[in-house]
MARMIVEX-154100 format. One line per 8 residues: number of its first residue (from 0); for each residue x, y negated, z of C-alpha. Coordinates in nm, 4 decimals. Example, Ala and Ser with C-alpha at 12.3 -4.5 7.8 and 13.67 -1.06 7.14 Angstrom:
MARMIVEX-154100
0 = 1.2300,0.4500,0.7800; 1.3670,0.1060,0.7140
//
This chain:
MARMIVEX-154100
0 = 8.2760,-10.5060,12.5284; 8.1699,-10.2056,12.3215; 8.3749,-9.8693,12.3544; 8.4193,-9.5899,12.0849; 8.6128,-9.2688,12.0667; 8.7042,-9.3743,11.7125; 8.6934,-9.6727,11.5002; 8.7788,-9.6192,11.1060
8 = 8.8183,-9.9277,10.9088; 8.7236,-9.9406,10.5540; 8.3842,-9.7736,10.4284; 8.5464,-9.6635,10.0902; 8.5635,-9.2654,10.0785; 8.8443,-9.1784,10.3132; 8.6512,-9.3946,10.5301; 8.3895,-9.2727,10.4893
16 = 8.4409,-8.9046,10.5323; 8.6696,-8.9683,10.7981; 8.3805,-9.1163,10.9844; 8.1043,-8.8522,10.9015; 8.3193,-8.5692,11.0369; 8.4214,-8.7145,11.3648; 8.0854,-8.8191,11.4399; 7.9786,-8.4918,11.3761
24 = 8.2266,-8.3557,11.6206; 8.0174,-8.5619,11.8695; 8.3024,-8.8508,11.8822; 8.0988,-9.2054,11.8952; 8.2262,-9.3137,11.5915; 8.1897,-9.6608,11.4296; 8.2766,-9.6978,11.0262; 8.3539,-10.0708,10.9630
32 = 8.3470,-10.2226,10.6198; 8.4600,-10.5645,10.5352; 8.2480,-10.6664,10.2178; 7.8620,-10.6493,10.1708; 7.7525,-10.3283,10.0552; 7.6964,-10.1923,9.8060; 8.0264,-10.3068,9.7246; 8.1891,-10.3055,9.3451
40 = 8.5373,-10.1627,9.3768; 8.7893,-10.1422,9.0481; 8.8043,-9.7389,9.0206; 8.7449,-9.4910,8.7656; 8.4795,-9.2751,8.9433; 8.5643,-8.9950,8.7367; 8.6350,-8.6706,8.9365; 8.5914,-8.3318,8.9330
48 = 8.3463,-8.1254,9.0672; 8.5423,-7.9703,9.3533; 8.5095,-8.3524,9.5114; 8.1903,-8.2113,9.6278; 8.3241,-7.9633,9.8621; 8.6027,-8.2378,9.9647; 8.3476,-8.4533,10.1099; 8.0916,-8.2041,10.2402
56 = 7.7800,-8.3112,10.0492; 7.6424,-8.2601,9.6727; 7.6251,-8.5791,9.5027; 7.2640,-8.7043,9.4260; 7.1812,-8.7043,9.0777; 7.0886,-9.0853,9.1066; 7.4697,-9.1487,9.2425; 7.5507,-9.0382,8.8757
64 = 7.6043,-9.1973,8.5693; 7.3343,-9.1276,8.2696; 7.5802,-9.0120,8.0683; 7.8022,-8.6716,8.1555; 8.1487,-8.6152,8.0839; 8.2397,-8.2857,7.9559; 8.5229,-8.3366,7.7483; 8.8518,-8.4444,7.7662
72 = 9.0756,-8.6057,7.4782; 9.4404,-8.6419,7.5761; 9.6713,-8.8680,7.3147; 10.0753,-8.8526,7.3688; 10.2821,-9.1274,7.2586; 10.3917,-9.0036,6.9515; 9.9819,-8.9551,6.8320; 9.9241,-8.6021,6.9106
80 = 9.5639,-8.5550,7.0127; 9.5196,-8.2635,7.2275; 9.1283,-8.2383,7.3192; 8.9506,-7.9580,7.5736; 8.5836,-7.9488,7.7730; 8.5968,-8.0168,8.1094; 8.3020,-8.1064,8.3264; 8.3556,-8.4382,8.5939
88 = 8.1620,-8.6696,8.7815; 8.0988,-8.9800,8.6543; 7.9854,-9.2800,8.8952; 7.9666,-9.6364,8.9948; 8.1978,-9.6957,9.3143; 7.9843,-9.9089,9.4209; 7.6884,-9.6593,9.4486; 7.8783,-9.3494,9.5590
96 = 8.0756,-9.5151,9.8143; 7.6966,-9.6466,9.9597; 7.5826,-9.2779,9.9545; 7.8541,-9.1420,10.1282; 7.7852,-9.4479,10.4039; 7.5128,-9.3334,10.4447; 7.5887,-8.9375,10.4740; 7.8220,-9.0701,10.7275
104 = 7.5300,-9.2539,10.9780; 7.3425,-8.9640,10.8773; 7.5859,-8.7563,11.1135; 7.5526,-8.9853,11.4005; 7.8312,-9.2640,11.2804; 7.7803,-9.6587,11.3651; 7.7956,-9.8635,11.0315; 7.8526,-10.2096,10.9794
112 = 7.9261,-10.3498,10.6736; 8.0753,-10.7625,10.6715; 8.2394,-10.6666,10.9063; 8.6237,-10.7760,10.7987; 8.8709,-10.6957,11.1011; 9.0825,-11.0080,11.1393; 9.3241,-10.8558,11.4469; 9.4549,-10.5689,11.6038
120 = 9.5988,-10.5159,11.9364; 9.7238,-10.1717,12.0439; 9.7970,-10.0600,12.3554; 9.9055,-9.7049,12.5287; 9.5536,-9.5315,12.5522; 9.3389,-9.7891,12.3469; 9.3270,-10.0429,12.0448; 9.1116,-10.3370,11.9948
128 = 8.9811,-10.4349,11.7099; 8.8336,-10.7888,11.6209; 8.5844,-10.8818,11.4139; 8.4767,-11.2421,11.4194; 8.4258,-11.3224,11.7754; 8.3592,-10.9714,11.8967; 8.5650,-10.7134,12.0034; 8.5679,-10.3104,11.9934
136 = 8.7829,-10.0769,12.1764; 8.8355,-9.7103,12.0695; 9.0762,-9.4400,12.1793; 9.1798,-9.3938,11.8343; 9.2060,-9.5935,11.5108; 9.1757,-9.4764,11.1368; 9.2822,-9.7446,10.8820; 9.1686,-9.6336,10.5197
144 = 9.0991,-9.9945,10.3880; 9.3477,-9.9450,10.1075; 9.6436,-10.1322,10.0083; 9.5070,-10.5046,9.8498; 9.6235,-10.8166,9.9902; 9.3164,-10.8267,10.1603; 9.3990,-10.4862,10.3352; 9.4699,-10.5249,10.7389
152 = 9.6092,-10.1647,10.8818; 9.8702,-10.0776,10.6781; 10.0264,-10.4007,10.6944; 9.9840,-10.4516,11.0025; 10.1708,-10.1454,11.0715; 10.4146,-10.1653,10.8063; 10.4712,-10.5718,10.6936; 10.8116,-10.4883,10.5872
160 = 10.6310,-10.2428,10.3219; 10.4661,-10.5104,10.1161; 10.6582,-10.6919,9.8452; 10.6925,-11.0663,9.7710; 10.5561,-10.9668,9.4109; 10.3198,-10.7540,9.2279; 10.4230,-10.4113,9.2454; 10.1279,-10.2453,9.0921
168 = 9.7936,-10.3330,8.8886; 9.4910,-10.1665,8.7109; 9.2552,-10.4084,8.4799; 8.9388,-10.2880,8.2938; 8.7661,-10.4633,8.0462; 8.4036,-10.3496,8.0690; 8.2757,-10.3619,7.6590; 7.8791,-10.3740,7.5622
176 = 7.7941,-10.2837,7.1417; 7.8639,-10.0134,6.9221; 8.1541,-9.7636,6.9223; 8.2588,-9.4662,6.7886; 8.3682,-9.3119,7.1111; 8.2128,-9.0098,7.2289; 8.0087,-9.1112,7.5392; 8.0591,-8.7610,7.6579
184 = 8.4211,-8.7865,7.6887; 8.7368,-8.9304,7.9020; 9.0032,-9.0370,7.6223; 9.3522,-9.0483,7.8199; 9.6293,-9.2258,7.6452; 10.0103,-9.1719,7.7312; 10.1910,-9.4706,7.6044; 10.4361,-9.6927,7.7953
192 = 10.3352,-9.9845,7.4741; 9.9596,-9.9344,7.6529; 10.0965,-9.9102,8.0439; 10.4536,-9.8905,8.2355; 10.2988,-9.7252,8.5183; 10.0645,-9.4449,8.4299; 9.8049,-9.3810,8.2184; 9.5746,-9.5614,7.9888
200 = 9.1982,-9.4809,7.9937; 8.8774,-9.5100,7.7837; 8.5656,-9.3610,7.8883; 8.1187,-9.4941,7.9047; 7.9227,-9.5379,8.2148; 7.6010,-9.5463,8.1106; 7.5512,-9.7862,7.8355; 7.8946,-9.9665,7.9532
208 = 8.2440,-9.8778,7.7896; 8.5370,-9.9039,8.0212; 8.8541,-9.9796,7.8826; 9.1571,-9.9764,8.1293; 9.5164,-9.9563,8.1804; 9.7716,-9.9978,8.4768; 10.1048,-10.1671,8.5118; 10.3922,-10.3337,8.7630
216 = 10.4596,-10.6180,8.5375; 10.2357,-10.8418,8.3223; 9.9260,-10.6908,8.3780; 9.7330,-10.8920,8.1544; 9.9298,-10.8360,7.8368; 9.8967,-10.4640,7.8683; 9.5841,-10.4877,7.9701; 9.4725,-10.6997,7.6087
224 = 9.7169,-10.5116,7.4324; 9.5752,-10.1692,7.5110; 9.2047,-10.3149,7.3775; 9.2887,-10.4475,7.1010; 9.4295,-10.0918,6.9884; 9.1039,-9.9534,7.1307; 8.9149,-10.2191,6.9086; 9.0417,-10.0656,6.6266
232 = 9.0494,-9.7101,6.6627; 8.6999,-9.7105,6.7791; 8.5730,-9.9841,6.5393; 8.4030,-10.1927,6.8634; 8.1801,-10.4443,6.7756; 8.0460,-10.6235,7.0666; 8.1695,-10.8461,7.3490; 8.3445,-10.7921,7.6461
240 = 8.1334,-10.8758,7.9286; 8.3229,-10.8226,8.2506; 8.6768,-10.7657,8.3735; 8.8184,-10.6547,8.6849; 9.1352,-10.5707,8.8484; 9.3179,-10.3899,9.1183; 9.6803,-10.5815,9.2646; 9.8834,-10.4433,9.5064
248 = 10.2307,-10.5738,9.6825; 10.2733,-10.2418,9.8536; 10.6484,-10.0622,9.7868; 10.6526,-9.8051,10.0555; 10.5748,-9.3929,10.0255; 10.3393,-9.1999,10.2537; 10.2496,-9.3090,10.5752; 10.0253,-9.1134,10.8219
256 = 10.0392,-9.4249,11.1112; 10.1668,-9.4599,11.4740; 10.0820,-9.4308,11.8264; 9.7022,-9.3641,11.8145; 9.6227,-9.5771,11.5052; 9.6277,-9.2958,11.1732; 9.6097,-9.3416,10.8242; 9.4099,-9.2506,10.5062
264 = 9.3204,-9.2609,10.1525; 9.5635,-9.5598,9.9644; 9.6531,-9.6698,10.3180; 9.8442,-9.3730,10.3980; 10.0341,-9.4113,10.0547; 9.8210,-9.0871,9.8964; 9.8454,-9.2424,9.5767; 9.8747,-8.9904,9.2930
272 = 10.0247,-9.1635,8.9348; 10.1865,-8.8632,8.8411; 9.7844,-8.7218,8.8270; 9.6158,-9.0409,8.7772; 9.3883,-9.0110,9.0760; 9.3562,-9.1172,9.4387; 8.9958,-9.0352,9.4925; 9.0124,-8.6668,9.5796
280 = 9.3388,-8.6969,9.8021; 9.1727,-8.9505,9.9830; 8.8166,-8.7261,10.0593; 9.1064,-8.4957,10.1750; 9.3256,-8.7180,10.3680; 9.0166,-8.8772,10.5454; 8.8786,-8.4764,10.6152; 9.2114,-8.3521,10.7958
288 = 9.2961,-8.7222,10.9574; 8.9211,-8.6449,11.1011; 9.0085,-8.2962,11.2091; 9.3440,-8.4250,11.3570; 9.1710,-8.6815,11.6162; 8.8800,-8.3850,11.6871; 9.1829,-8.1642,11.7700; 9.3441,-8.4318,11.9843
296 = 9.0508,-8.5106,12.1766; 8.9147,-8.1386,12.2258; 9.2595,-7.9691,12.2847; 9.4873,-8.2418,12.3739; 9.7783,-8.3689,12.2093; 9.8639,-8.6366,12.0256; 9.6162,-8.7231,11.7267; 9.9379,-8.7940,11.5013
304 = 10.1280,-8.4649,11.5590; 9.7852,-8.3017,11.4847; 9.7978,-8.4299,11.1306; 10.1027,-8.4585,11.0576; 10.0707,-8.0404,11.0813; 9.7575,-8.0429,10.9020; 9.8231,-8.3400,10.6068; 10.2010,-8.1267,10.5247
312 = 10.1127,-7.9707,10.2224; 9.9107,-8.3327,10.0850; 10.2283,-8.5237,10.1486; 10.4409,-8.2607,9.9654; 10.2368,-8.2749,9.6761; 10.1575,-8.6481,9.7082; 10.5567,-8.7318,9.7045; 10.6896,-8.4467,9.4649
320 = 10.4740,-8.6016,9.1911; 10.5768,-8.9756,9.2601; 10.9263,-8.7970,9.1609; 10.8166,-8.6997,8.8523; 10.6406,-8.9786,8.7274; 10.9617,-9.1952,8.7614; 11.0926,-8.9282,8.5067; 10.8309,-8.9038,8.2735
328 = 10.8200,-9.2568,8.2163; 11.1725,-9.3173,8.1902; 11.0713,-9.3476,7.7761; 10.8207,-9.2605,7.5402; 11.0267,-8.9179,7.4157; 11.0519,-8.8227,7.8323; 10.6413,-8.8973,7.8434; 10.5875,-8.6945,7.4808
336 = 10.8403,-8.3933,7.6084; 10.6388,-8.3680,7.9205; 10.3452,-8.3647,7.6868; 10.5124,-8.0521,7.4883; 10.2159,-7.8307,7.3510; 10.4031,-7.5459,7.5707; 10.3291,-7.7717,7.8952; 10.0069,-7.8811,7.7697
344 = 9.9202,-7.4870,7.7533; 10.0560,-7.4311,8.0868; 9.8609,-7.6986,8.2413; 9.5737,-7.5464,8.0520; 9.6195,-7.2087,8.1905; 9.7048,-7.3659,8.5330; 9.3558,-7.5560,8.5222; 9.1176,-7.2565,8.5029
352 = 9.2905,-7.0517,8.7218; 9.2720,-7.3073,8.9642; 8.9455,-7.4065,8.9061; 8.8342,-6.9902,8.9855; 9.0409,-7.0058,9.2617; 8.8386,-7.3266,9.4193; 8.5324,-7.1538,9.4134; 8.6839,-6.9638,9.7387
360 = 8.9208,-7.2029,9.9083; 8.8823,-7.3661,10.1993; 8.8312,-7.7571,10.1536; 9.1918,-7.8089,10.3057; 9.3215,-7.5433,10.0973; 9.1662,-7.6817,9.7699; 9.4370,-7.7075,9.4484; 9.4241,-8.0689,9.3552
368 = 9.4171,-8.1271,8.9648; 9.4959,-8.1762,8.6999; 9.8323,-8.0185,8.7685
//
């Protein structure tokens, strides 16, 4: 029988983090990961640089694509292009999320990756994890393994949540050959033809272009009718090479967890379609759930009240935007209006201000963008 202070399921980047800064704390800490790593995982890996400070490290040059993206080209459904420069990260999942493993033993966390948790078991001062034929106990549990079917915590807390169908997809088609897109730039495309859900997306890591969409229905016809439109405006000759997708049954909003087992990243519901990301909220979600269970066990209380204090301005933001994507995509001329060169301006404005003002903040007071 092996006993931790805190056990945090999934090694992705809430995971991750999660487990870096309670370890650090001095908590014994073990950050469990169900595939072999390094793992591939169907993201973008585009963020910007304030993801740095969200996670507590500089990213290694060799975590980064060759190629840097420094511009941004944004097309509304009606055709209007609206481009600016705008420096991100660019990386392979599947490379950062092994760096930031690491980082995480570096601070004194337990790793183990094959490790898929196949039960649970809760009970009033401890939960007990399996994995295979062995079991670990911990006073507290942090689920950020996401929201696929293969995904145990949040189901396992929430089964009524998940959905008898599909209720949400992402598909890219990775392309090898010659283009005539910029390989410095992230070409957004707002166009419920392309995707129902959110956002369309075209963009090169390294020598590979990525060509993606999202939907909740028929994934695979938006998904081929998205590149062949990309085909065409970017005169592609080559071959596909890859594809990969994202599926989720998951219909429920923001969850932090129960009891002593928390939530983070996707598995607390901090997705973000109204921004098109879930990366950054989940570095932050994964920071404050850490801080939460540090506060619990230093100062008493119950981990959960802890961050439900600390994680109130995320979960504003995180459900105020899920709001207004169900407007803007009500139709093409709701998705264009929202598009206006007036609110394009604003969010322009909005952007470098914000980015000035990050310089200063706090982590936990960082202004998530784009706005």
């Amino acid at each position: 029988m092996t006993e931790y202070d805190v056990i945090v399921v999934g090694g992705g980047i809430a995971g991750s983090v999660a487990a870096r800064y309670t370890a650090e704390s001095g908590l014994k800490t073990l950050l469990l990961e169900g595939e072999e790593t390094p793992r591939n995982k169907p993201c973008s890996g585009v963020q910007l640089p304030y993801m740095e400070k969200l996670i507590g490290s500089s990213v290694p040059k060799e975590c980064l694509c060759a190629n840097e993206l420094n511009k941004v080209s944004l097309t509304t459904p009606k055709g209007r292009e609206v481009r600016g420069g705008l420096r991100m990260l660019n990386y392979w999942r599947s490379t950062f999320d092994a760096w930031l493993n690491r980082v995480a033993v570096e601070h004194g966390a337990d790793f183990m990756d094959q490790s898929y948790v196949t039960e649970f078991e809760r009970g009033e001062d401890r939960v007990e994890v399996r994995v295979k034929e062995e079991s670990y106990f911990c006073r507290y549990l942090i689920g950020a393994d996401g929201l696929s079917p293969s995904s145990m915590t949040r189901r396992w807390l929430k089964p009524m949540e998940f959905a008898p169908r599909v209720t949400g997809t992402a598909i890219n088609y990775y392309f090898r050959g010659e283009s005539e897109v910029e390989a410095d730039t992230l070409y957004i495309f707002f166009k419920k033809e392309f995707s129902n859900l959110m956002f369309s997306w075209l963009y090169y890591k390294d020598d590979q272009l990525v060509v993606g969409t999202s939907s909740d229905t028929e994934p695979a016809k938006y998904a081929e009718r998205f590149f062949r439109f990309v085909e065409d405006r970017f005169g592609l000759r080559g071959e596909v090479f890859r594809r990969e997708g994202y599926v989720t049954s998951y219909q429920g909003g923001v969850c932090l967890g129960e009891g002593n087992v928390l939530l983070a990243g996707d598995a607390a519901g901090f997705l973000d379609l109204y921004r098109g990301v879930g990366m950054d909220t989940a570095a932050l979600s994964g920071r404050i759930c850490a801080q939460a269970v540090i506060r619990a066990a230093v100062e008493g209380g119950a981990a959960l009240e802890h961050y439900r204090l600390l994680a109130q301005r995320l979960v504003k933001l995180v459900e105020e935007n899920a709001l207004k994507q169900k407007l803007r995509y009500e139709s093409d001329d709701a998705l264009e209006r929202s598009l206006s060169r007036l609110n394009v301006f604003k969010g322009q404005m909005y952007m470098a201000y914000a980015g000035f003002m990050n310089k200063f903040l706090k982590p936990e007071r960082i202004i998530l963008l784009p706005p």
